[in-house]
C-alpha positions in Angstrom: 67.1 109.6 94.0 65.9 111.0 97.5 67.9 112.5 100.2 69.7 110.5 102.3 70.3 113.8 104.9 69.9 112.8 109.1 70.3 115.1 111.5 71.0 113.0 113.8 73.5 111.2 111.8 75.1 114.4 111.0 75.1 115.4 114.9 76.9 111.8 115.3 79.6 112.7 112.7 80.3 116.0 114.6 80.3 114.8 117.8 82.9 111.9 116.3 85.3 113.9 114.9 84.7 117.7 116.7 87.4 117.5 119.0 89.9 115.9 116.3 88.7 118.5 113.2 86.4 120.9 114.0 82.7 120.7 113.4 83.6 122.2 109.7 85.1 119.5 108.2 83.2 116.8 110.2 79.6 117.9 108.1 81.9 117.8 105.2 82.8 114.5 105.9 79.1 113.7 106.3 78.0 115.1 103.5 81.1 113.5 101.2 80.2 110.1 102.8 76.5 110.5 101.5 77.1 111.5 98.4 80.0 108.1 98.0 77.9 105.9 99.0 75.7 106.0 96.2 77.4 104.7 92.9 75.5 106.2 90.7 77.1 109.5 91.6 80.6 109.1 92.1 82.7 105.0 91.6 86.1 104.5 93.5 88.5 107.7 94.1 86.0 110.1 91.5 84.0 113.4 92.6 85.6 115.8 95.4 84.4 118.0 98.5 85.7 120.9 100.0 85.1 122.9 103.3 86.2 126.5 104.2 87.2 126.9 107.4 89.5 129.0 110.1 92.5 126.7 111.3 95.7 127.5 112.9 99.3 126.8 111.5 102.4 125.2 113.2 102.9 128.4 114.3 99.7 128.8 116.2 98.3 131.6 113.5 95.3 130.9 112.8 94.6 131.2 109.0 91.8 130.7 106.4 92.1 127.6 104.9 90.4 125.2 102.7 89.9 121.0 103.7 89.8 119.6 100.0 89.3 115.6 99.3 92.7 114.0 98.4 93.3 112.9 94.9 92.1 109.7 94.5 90.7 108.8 98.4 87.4 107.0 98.5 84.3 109.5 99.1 82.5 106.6 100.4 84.6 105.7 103.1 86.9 109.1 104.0 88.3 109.9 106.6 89.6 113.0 108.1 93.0 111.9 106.8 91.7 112.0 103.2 91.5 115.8 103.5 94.3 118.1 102.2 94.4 121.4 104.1 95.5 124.6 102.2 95.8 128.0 102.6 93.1 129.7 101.0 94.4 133.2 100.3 97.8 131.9 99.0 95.2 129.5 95.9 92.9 132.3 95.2 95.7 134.6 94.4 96.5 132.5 91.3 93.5 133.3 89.8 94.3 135.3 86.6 97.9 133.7 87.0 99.3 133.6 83.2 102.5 131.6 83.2 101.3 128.8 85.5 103.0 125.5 84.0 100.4 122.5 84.3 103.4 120.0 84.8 103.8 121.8 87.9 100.1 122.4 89.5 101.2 119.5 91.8 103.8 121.5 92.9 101.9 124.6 93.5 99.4 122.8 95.5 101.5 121.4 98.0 103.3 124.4 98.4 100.0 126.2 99.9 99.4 123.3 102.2 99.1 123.9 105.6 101.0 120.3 106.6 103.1 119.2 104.2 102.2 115.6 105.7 99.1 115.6 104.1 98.1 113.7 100.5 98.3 115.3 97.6 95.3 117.5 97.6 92.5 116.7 94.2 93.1 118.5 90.8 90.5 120.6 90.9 91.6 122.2 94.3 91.6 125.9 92.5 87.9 125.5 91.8 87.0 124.6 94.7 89.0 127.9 96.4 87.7 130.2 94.1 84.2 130.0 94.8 83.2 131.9 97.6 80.4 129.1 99.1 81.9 127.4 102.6 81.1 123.7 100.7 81.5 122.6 97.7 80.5 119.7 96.2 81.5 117.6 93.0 80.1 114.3 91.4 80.0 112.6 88.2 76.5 111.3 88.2 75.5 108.6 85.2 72.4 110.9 84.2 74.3 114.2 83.8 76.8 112.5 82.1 74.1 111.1 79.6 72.6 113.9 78.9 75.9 115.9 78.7 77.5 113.2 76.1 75.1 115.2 73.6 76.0 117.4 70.3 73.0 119.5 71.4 73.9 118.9 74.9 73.5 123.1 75.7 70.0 122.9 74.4 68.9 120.0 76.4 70.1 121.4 79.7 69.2 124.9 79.8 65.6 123.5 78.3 65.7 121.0 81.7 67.0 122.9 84.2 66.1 126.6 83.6 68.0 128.9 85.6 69.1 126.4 88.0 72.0 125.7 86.6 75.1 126.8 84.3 77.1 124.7 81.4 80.5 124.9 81.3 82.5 123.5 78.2 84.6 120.9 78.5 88.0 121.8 79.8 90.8 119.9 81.3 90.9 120.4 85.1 93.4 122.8 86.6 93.5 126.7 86.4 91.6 127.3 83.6 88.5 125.4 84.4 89.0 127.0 87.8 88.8 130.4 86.5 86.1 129.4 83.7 83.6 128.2 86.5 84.1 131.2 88.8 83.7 133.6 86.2 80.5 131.6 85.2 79.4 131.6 88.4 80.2 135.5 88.6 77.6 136.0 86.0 75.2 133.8 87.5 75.3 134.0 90.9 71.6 132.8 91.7 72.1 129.0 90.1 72.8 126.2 92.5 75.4 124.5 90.6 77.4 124.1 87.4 77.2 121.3 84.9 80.7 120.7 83.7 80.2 119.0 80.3 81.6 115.7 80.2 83.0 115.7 83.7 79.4 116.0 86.6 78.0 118.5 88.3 79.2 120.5 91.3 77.2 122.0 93.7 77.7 124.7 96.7 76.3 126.3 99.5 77.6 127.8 102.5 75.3 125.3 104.4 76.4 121.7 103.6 72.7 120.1 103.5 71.6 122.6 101.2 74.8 122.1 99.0 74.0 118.1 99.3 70.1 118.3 98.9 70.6 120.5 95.7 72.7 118.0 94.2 70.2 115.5 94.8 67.4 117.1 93.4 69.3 118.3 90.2 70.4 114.5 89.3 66.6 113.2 90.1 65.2 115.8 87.6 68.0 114.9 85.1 67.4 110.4 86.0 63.9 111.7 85.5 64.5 112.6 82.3 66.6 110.1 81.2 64.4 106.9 82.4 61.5 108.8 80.4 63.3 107.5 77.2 64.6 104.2 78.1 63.4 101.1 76.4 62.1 98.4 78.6 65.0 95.8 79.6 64.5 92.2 78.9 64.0 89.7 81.5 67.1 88.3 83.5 67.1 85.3 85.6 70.7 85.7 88.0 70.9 81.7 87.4 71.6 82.0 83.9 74.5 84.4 84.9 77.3 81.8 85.1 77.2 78.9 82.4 79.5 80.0 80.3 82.0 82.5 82.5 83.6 79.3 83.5 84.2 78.0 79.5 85.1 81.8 78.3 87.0 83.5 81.1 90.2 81.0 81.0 90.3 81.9 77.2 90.3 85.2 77.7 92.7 85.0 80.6 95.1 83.2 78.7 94.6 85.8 75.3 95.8 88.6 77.5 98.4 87.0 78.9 100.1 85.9 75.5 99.0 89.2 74.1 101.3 90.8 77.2 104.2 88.6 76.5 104.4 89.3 72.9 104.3 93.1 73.5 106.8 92.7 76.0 109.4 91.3 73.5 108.5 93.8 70.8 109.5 96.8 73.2 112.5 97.7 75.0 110.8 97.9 78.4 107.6 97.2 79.1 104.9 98.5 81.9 102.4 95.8 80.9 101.2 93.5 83.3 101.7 89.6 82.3 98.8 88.2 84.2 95.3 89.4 85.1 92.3 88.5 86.9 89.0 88.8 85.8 85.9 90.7 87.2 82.3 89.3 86.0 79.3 91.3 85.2 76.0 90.6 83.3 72.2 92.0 84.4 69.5 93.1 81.5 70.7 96.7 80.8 74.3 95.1 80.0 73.1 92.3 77.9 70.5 94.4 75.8 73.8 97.3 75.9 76.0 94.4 73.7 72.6 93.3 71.7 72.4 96.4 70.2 73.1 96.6 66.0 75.0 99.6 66.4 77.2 98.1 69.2 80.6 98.7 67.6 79.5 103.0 67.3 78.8 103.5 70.8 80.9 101.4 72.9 84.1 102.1 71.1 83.7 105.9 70.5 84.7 106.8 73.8 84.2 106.8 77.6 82.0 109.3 79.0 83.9 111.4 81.1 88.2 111.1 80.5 88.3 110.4 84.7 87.1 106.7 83.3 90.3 106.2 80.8 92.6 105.8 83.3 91.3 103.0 84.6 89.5 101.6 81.4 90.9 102.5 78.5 89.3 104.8 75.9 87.7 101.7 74.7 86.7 98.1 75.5 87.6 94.9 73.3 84.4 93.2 71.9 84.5 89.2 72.0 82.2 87.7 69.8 81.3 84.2 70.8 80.7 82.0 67.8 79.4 78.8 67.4 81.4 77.2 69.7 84.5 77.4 72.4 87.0 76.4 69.8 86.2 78.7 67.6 86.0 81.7 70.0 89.7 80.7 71.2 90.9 80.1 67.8 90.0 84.1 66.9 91.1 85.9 70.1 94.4 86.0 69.6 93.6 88.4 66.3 91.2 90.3 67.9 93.6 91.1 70.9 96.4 91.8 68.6 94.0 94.1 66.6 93.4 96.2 69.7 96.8 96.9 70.6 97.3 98.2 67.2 94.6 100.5 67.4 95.7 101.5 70.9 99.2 102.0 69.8 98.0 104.4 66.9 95.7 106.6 69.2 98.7 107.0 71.5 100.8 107.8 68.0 98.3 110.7 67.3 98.2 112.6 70.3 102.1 111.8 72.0 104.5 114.6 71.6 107.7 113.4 70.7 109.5 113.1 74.5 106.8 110.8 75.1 108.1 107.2 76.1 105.6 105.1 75.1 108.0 102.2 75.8 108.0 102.6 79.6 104.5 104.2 80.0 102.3 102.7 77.4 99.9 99.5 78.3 98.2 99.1 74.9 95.9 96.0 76.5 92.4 96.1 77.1 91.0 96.3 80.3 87.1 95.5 79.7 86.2 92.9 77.1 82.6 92.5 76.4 81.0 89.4 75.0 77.5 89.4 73.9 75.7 87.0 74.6 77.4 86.6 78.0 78.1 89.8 80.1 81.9 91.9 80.5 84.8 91.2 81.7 86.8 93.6 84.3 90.6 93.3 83.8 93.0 94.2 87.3 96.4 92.9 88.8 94.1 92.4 91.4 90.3 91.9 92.9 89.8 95.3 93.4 91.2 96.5 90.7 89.3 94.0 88.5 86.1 95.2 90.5 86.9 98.6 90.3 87.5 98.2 86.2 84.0 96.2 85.7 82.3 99.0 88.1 83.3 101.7 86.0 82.9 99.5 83.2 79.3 98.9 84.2 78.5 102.9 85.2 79.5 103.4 81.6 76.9 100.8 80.4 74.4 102.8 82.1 75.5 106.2 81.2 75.5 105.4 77.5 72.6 103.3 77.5 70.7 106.5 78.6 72.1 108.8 76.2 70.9 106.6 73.3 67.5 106.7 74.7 67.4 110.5 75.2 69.7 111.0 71.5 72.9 110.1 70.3 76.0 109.6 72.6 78.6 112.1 71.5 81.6 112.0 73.9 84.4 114.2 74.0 86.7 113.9 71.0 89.5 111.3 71.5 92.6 113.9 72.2 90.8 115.6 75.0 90.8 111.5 76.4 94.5 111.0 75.9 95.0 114.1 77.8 93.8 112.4 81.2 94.8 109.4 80.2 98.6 109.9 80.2 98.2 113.0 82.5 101.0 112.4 85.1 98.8 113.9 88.2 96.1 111.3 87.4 98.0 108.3 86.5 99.7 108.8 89.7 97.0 108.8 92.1 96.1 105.5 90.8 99.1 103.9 89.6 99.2 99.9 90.7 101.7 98.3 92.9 103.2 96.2 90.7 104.3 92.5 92.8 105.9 88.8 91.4 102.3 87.5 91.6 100.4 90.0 90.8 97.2 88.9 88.6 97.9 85.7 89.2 95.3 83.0 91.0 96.5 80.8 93.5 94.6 77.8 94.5 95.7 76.4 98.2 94.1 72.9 99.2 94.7 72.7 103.1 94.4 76.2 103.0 93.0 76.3 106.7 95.9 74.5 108.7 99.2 75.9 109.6 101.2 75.1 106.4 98.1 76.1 104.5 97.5 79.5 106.0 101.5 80.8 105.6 101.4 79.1 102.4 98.3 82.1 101.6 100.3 84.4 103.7 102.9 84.2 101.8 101.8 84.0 98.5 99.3 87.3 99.1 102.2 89.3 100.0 103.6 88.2 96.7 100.7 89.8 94.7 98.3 86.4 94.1 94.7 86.6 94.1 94.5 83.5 96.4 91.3 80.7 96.9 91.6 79.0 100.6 89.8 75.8 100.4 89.8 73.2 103.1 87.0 71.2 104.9 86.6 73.4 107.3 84.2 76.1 105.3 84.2 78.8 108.3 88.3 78.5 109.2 89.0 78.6 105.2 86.4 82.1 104.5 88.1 83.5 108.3 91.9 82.6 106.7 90.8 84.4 103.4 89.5 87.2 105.1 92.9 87.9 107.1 94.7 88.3 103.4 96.0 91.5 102.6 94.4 90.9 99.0 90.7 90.1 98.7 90.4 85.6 98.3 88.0 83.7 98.5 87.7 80.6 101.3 85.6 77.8 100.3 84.8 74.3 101.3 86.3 71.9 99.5 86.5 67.9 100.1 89.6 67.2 98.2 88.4 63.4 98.6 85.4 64.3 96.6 85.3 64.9 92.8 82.0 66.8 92.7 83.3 68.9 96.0 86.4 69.2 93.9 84.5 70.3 90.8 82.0 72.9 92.5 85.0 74.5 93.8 86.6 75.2 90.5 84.0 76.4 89.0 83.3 79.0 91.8 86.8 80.1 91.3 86.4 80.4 87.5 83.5 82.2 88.2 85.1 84.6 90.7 88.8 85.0 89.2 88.9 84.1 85.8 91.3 81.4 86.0 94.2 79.5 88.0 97.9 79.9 87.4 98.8 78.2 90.5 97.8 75.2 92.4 99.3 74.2 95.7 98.3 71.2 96.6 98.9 70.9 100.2 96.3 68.7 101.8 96.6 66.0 103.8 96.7 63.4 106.8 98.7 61.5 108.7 98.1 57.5 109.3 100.5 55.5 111.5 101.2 51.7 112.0 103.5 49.2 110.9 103.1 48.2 107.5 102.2 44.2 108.0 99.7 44.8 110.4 97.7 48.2 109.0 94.4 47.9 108.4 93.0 47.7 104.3 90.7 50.5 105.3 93.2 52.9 107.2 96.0 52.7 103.9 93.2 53.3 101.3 91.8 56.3 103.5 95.3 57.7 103.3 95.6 56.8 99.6 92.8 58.7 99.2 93.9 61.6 100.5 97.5 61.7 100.4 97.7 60.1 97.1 94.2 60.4 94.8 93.4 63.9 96.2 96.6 65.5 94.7 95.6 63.8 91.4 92.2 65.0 91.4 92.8 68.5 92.4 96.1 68.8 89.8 93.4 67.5 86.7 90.9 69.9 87.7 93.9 72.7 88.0 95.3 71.6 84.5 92.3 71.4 82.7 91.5 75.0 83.3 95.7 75.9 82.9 95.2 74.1 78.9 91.6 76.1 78.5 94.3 79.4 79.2 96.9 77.9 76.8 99.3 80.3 78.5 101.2 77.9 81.2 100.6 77.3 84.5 102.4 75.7 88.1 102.0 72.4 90.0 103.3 72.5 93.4 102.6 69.6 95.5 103.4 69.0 99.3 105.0 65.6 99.6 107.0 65.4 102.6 110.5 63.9 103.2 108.3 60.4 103.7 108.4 59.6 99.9 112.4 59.6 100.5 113.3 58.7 103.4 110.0 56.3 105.3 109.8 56.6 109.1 109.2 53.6 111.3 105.9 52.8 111.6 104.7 55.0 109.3 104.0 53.5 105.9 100.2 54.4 105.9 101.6 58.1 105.5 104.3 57.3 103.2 103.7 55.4 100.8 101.1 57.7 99.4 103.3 60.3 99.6 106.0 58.1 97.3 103.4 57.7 94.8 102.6 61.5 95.1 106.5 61.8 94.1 105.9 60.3 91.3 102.7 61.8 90.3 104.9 65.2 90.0 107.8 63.7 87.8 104.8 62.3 85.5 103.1 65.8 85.7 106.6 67.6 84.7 107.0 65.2 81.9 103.7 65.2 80.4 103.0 68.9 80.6 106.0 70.3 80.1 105.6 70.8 76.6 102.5 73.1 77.5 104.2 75.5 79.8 103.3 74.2 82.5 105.7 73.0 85.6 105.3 70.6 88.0 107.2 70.8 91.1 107.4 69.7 94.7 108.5 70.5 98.5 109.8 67.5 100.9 109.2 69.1 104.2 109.9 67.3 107.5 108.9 67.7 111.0 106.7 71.3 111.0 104.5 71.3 113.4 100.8 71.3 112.2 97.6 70.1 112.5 98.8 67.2 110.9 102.5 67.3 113.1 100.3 67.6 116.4 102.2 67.7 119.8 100.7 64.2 120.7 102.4 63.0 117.3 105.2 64.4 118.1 106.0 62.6 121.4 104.9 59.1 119.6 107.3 60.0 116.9 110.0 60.7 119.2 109.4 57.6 121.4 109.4 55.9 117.9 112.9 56.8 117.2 113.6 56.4 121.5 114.7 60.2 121.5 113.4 63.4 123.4 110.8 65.6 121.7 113.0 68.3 121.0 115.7 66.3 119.3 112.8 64.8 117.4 111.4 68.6 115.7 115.1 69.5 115.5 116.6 66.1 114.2 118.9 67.6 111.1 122.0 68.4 110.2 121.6 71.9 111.4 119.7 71.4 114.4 116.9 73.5 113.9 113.5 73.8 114.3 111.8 74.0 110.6 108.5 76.3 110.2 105.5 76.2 107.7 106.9 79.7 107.1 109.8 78.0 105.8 107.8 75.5 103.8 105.8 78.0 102.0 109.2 80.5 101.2 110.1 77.0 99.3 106.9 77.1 97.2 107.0 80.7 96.6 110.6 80.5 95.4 109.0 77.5 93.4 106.2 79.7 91.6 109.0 82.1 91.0 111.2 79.9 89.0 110.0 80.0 85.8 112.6 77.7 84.1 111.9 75.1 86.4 110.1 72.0 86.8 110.6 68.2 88.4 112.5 70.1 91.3 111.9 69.0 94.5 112.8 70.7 96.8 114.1 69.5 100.6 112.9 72.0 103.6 114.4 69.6 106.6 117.7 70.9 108.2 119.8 68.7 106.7 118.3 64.9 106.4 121.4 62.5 104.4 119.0 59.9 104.0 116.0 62.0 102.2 118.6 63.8 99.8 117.7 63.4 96.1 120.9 63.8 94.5 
């Protein structure tokens, strides 16, 4: 690890953020940015930095005050917002504090801010404001953690680092480490940091490069170490990464899923997410991790550091593929069950008796590793998948290089649960929980009008959504517009192999599919006797064929979940009610009716529903203006009595059309609806 320290970057920073900040807290921003940027120090919200600094109150007094990270903002990308400011004389008075209630540190901290507008300032604010050094610097670095995760940890450091550095015994953050490290340091005063066992390093100096390059140095001597002892990793080619992600994930999709209903019932209310999406990961160092005979000891005795247990459990579930895909799904179930058993007794062990584990408990995994293949990140979400198989992977590391140096020996279990269901923690990064969220929506069309508020609208809902149209760059620029992270990819719905690649891309990005909006399509015109063979089978193709083709390749991976799934096809108020001249376009769409009765009725049985929206008259890339005024002259009426020809005399939106599908997805208990989104039409109602 070398030092990433500019000058000139750092001169770039201050001159940035001078006149907004002060040159203080813009090298601390510097310095916090370098050290989040590398992932092998701090992973998504971890580590903190602190600057002491003069600053003046809303009542133009100027004060000493500290700039601490916020709990749970990003080092990587912070900004001066994610700084808490506090008055510094007002923390450093607690220390020696004896009746300071942890339950209300939160509290205490944001009483001694400066603006009560700003975030909640990090945990381990009282730390950082009892030592005396101007910056202050905290990380969780995978080596220290390896060679901390030690029963003869104490021996190891002192014998590696000399003088440089203290160990402090584990302690939960919060006063008492606070006044634990200061008094340490107080001892001490010539080392350049403290190791805080099980929990990183943090360094200080009044200058921040110093306080920055000392960190840097101490974790190279300690990944120095470590690497000294690793075995040689096996050879990995990246194209063997996905063969079987795309077999296995849907299984274990589906597994969780059934796993969260039946907890749900068993309990009076239930914090459990129903759906999830999967996060990927395989390289060497996690293959040979899961080859290892003594698997089971290591990767279930604990995570490294008790920050990681709130996102990742205490522990990850371990798949074992067998001989063959039937036989892996035909044991999951168990081994799911089994895991919320064991969760459920941990939590027994260590919960006081006011402790709801009703409303706060989620007993289900969120890492599964297989061997063989790679592991599995669990999230409502992308990034909270990503953030789950990040951590997930860090601990891979971190563990794989305390078995080379020795034996990994994390912090015993009750010190986890601590963290774990610590309310200041669980807050900073507690989910927003949405209809949708975990589940993957598939959008054919997803480019064109109807397509893109379809996304819209479903993103907003909480789906993990895959944009696919023929237009590759308008389907990645739709997906990148999303509030969640989705994927845009080309997709020839006319083609089965284009159809084909792009399932299996969103297997082996998401997991799975729960949803599948097929929405893609074309519009031929002519009267019926005299349309050319060519012109109706194009339009079979796509209006017709294309929903088939996409809907198989939807509900093959929906029966591979075994836990449900929704059909929602566009068919347009054409397959009612046919237009003049415009057969080519309906007819298809009739068929495509049809094709969703015989989906309901088929698949029902297997959870999943099959329904449809009859839209009329939204203007698209399909409902062009030019189509518009021949459709109009059609009928021998203006243009704007065409778009608003219903009984309510209104214009109808693709916003509208994609509130239909949404309320569609919604309706769990239904299926063969079809649903009318045109003003008001007598002649297209169903019933």
């Amino acid at each position: 690890m070398e030092s990433l320290w500019c000058e000139k970057s750092a001169n770039s920073i201050v001159d940035q953020y001078v006149d907004l900040v002060g040159r203080d807290l813009a090298l601390c921003l510097y310095m916090t940015r370098l050290v989040g940027c590398d992932r092998r120090l701090v992973l998504h919200g971890g580590g903190n930095s602190s600057v002491k600094a003069k600053a003046k109150d809303h009542l133009g007094n100027e004060q000493n005050i500290i700039y601490i990270k916020a709990s749970g903002s990003d080092m990587a990308t912070a900004n001066p917002t994610d700084f808490s400011s506090l008055k510094l004389i007002e923390l450093r008075q607690l220390r020696g504090a004896r009746n300071l209630v942890e339950n209300k540190l939160r509290g205490l901290h944001r009483s001694c801010l400066v603006d009560g507008t700003d975030k909640d300032p990090s945990i381990e604010t009282l730390m950082h404001a009892f030592f005396p050094h101007k910056f202050v610097i905290h990380c969780h670095a995978n080596a220290i953690l390896s060679i901390t995760n030690q029963i003869d940890a104490s021996d190891r450091i002192a014998s590696l680092f000399k003088d440089s550095l203290t160990l402090i015994p584990y302690v939960k953050p919060g006063l008492s480490l606070a006044e634990l490290a200061i008094t340490e340091f107080e001892n001490n005063t010539n080392v350049k940091g403290l190791i805080l066992s099980n929990h990183g390093l943090v360094c200080f100096s009044d200058s921040p490069k110093i306080a920055y390059e000392n960190m840097i140095n101490l974790v190279s001597l300690a990944e120095t170490y470590v690497s000294t002892h690793r075995p040689r990793l096996r050879e990995y080619n990246e194209k063997q990464k996905y063969p079987m992600v795309g077999t296995i994930a849907p299984v274990v999709r589906g597994a969780y899923r059934r796993a969260a209903i039946k907890y749900a019932k068993s309990v009076s209310q239930s914090s459990v997410p129903s759906h999830v999406v999967l996060s990927f990961r395989a390289n060497s160092q996690i293959l040979d991790y899961m080859d290892g005979s003594e698997l089971q000891r290591y990767a279930c005795q604990g995570v490294p550091t008790p920050d990681h247990a709130i996102f990742i459990k205490n522990k990850p579930i371990i798949l074992t593929f067998a001989e063959s895909i039937d036989k892996f799904s035909g044991s999951i179930d168990q081994l799911f069950c089994n895991y919320i058993r064991q969760y459920l007794s941990y939590v027994d062990r260590y919960a006081d008796k006011n402790f709801n584990v009703d409303g706060i408990v989620d007993p289900l995994p969120r890492v599964a590793l297989v061997p063989g293949i790679g592991l599995f990140g669990l999230g409502t979400s992308v990034q909270e998948a990503d953030i789950v198989a990040d951590i997930a992977e860090a601990n891979v590391d971190i563990i794989t290089g305390a078995e080379a140096v020795g034996q990994y020996c994390p912090l015993n279990e009750s010190h986890i649960f601590d963290v774990e269901f610590w309310l200041l923690e669980r807050q900073k990064f507690a989910p927003i929980s949405r209809p949708l969220s975990g589940q993957v929506a598939v959008i054919t069309g997803g480019a064109g009008t109807i397509g893109r508020e379809i996304a819209i609208t479903f993103a907003e809902a909480g789906a993990t959504i895959a944009v696919l149209d023929i237009d590759r760059e308008k389907a990645i620029q739709i997906a990148s517009e999303l509030s969640n992270r989705a994927l845009g990819l080309l997709c020839d719905v006319t083609n089965d192999e284009s159809v084909k690649r792009a399932f299996e891309k969103i297997l082996e990005v998401f997991g799975g599919v729960d949803i599948l909006i097929s929405n893609a399509g074309a519009a031929w015109q002519g009267r019926i006797g005299e349309v050319s063979d060519s012109d109706l089978r194009k339009s079979f193709e796509l209006n017709f064929f294309a929903h088939q083709r996409v809907a198989q390749n939807a509900v093959s991976i929906m029966l591979r979940q075994a836990s449900g799934g929704c059909l929602l096809f566009n068919t347009s108020k054409q397959a009612i009610n046919p237009g003049k001249d415009f057969g080519p376009y309906g007819l298809p769409k009739a068929a495509t009716l049809f094709l969703v009765r015989q989906y309901a009725l088929d698949y029902g049985h297997e959870g999943i529903r099959s329904n449809a929206v009859n839209a009329d008259r939204i203007r698209s890339g399909l409902l062009t203006d030019e189509m518009i005024r021949e459709r109009a002259a059609a009928r021998n009426i203006s243009t704007e009595d065409y778009i608003s020809g219903n009984l309510l005399k209104v214009e109808i939106t693709a916003q509208d059309v994609a509130k239909a599908f949404l309320d569609q997805a919604l309706a769990l208990k239904t299926t063969g609806d079809v649903r009318t989104v045109d003003g008001g039409n007598m002649a297209a109602i169903l019933r």
